[in-house]
Structure formats: C-alpha cells, structure tokens
N, CA, C and O atoms as a Tinker XYZ file with bonds, in Angstrom:
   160  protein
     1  N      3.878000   21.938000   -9.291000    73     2
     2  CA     3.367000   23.038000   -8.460000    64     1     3
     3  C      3.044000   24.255000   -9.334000    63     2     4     5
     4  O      1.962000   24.840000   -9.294000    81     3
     5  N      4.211000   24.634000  -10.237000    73     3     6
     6  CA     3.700000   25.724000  -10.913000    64     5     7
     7  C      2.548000   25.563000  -11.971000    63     6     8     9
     8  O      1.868000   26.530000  -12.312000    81     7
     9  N      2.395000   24.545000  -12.376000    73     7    10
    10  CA     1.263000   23.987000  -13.436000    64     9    11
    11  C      0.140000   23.941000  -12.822000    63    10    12    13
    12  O     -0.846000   24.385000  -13.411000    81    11
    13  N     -0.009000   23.354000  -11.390000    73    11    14
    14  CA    -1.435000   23.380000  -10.725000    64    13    15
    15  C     -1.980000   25.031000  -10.140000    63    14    16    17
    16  O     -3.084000   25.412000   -9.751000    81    15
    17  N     -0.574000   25.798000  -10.299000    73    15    18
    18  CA    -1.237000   27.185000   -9.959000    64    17    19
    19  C     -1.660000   28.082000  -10.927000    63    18    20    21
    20  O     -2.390000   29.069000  -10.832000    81    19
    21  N     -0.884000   27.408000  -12.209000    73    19    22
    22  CA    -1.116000   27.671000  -13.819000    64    21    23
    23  C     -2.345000   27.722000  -14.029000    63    22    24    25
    24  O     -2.884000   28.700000  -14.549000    81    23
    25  N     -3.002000   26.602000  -13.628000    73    23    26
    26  CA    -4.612000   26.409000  -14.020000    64    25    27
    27  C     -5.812000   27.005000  -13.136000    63    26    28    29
    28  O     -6.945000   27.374000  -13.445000    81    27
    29  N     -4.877000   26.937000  -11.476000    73    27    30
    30  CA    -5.840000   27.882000  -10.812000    64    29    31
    31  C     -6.205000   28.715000  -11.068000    63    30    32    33
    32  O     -7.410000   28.933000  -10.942000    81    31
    33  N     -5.228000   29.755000  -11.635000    73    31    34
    34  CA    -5.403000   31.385000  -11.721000    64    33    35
    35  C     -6.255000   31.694000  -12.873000    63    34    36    37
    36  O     -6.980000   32.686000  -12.951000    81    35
    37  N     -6.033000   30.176000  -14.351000    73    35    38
    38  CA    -6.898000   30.527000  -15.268000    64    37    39
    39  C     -8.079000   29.817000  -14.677000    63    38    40    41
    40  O     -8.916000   30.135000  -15.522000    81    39
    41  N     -8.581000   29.244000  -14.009000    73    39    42
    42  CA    -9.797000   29.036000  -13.158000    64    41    43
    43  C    -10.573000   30.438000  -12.519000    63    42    44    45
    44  O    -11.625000   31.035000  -12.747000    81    43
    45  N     -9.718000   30.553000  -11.829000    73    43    46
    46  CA   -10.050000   32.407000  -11.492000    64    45    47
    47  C    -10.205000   33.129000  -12.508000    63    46    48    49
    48  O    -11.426000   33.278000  -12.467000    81    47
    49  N     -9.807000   33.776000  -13.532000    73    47    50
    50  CA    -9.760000   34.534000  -14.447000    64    49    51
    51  C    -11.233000   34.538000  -15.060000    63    50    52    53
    52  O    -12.125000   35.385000  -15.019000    81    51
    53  N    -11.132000   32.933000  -15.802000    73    51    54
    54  CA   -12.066000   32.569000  -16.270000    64    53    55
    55  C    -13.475000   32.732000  -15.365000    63    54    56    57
    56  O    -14.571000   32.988000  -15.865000    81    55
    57  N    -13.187000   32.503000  -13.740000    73    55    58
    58  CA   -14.893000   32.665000  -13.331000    64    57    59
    59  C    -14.986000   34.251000  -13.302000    63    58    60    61
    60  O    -16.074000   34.819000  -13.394000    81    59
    61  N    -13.836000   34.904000  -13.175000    73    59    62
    62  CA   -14.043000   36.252000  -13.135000    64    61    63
    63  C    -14.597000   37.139000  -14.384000    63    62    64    65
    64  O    -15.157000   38.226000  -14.245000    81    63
    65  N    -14.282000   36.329000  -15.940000    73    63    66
    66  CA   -14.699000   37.120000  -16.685000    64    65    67
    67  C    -16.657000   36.373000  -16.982000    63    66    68    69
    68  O    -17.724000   36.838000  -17.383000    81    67
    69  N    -16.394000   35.683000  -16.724000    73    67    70
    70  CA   -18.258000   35.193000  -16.748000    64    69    71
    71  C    -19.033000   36.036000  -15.544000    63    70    72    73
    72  O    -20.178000   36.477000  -15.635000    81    71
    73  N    -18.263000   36.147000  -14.537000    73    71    74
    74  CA   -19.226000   37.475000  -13.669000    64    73    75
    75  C    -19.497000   38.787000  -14.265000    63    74    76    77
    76  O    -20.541000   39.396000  -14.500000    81    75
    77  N    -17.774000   39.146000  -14.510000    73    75    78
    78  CA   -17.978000   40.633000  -15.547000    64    77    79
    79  C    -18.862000   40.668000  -16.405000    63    78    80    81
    80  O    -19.613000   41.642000  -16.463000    81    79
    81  N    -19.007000   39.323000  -17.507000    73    79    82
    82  CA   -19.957000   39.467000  -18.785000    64    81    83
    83  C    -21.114000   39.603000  -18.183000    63    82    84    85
    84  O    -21.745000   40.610000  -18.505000    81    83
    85  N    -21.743000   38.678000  -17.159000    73    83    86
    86  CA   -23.449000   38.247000  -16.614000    64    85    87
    87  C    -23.826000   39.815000  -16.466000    63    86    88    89
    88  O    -24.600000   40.467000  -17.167000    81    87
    89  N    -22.714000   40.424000  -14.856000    73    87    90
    90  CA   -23.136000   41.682000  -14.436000    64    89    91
    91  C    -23.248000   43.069000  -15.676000    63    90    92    93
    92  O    -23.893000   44.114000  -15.584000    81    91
    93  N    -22.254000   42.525000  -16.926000    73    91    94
    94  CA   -22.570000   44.166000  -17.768000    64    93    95
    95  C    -23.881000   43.387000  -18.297000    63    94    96    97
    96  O    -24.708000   44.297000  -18.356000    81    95
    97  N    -24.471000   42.303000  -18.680000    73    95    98
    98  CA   -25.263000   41.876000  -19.618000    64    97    99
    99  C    -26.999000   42.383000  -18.930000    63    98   100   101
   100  O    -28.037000   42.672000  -19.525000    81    99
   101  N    -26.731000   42.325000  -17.749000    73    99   102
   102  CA   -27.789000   42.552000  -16.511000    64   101   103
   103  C    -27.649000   43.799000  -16.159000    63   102   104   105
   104  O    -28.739000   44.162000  -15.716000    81   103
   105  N    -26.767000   44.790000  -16.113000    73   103   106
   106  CA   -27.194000   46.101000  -15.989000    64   105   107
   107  C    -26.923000   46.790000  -17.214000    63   106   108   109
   108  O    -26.829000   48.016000  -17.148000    81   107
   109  N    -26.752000   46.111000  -18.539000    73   107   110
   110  CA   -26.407000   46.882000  -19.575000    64   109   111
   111  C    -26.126000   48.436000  -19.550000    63   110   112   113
   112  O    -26.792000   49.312000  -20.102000    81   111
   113  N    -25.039000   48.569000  -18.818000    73   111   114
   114  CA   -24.171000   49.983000  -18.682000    64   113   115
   115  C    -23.100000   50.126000  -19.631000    63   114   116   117
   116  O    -22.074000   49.495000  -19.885000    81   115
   117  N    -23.860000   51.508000  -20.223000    73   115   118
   118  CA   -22.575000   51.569000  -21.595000    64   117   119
   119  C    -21.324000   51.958000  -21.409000    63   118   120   121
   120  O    -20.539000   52.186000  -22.329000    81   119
   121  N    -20.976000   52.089000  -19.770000    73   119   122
   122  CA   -19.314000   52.312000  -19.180000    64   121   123
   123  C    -19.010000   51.088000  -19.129000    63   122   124   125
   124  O    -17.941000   50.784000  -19.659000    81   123
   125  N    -19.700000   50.168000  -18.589000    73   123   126
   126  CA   -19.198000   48.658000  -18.591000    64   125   127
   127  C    -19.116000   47.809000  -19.850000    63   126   128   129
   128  O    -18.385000   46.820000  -19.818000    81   127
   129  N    -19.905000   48.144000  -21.135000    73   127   130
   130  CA   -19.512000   47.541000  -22.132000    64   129   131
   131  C    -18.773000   48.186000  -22.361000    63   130   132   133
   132  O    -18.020000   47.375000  -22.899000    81   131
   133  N    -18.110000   49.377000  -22.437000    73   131   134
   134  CA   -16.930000   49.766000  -23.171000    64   133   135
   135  C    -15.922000   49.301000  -23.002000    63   134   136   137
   136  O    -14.946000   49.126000  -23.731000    81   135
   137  N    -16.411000   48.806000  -20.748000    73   135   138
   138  CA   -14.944000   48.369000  -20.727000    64   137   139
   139  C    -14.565000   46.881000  -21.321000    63   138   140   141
   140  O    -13.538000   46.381000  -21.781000    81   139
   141  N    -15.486000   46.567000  -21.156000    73   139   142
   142  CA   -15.389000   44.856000  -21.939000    64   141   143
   143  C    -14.973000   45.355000  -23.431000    63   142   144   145
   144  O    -14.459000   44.599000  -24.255000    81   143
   145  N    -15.083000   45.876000  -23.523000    73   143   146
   146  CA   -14.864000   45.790000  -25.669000    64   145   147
   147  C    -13.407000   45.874000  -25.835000    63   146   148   149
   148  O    -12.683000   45.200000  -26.569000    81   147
   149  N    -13.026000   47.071000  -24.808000    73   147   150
   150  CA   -11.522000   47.590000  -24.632000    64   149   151
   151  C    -10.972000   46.784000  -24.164000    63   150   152   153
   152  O     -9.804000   46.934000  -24.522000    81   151
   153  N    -11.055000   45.872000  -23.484000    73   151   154
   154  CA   -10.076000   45.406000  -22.852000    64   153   155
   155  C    -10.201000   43.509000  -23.400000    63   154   156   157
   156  O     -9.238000   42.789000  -23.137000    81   155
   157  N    -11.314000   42.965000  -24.060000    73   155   158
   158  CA   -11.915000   42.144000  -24.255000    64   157   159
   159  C    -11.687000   41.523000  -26.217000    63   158   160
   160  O    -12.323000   40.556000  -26.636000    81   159
C-alpha cells in the first residue's frame, strides 16, 4: 500500500513538473523561470 502510493505521488509530481516546464516554456515569464531555477 505504501509503495503503490509511493509511485502515485511521484506520478503526480512528475506530471506536475512537465506542466510547470510546458506553461513557463510557453509564456516565457522571467518570474516563472526564476521560479523553476530556484527551486529546480
């Protein structure tokens, strides 16, 4: 149980940071790359 929620959340994570990248890559906002650099 904890292993299949292990992988969910990095399932989530993971689709969450490919949205973050697409959306800063598509509005290339230099608040949003910063935040990717900082935190990335």
């Amino acid at each position: 149980m904890i292993a299949s929620s292990e992988k969910f959340g990095f399932v989530l994570i993971e689709r969450w940071l490919s949205n973050l990248k697409s959306i800063a890559f598509l509005r290339l906002d230099n608040r949003e790359l910063d935040f990717i650099k900082r935190y990335f």
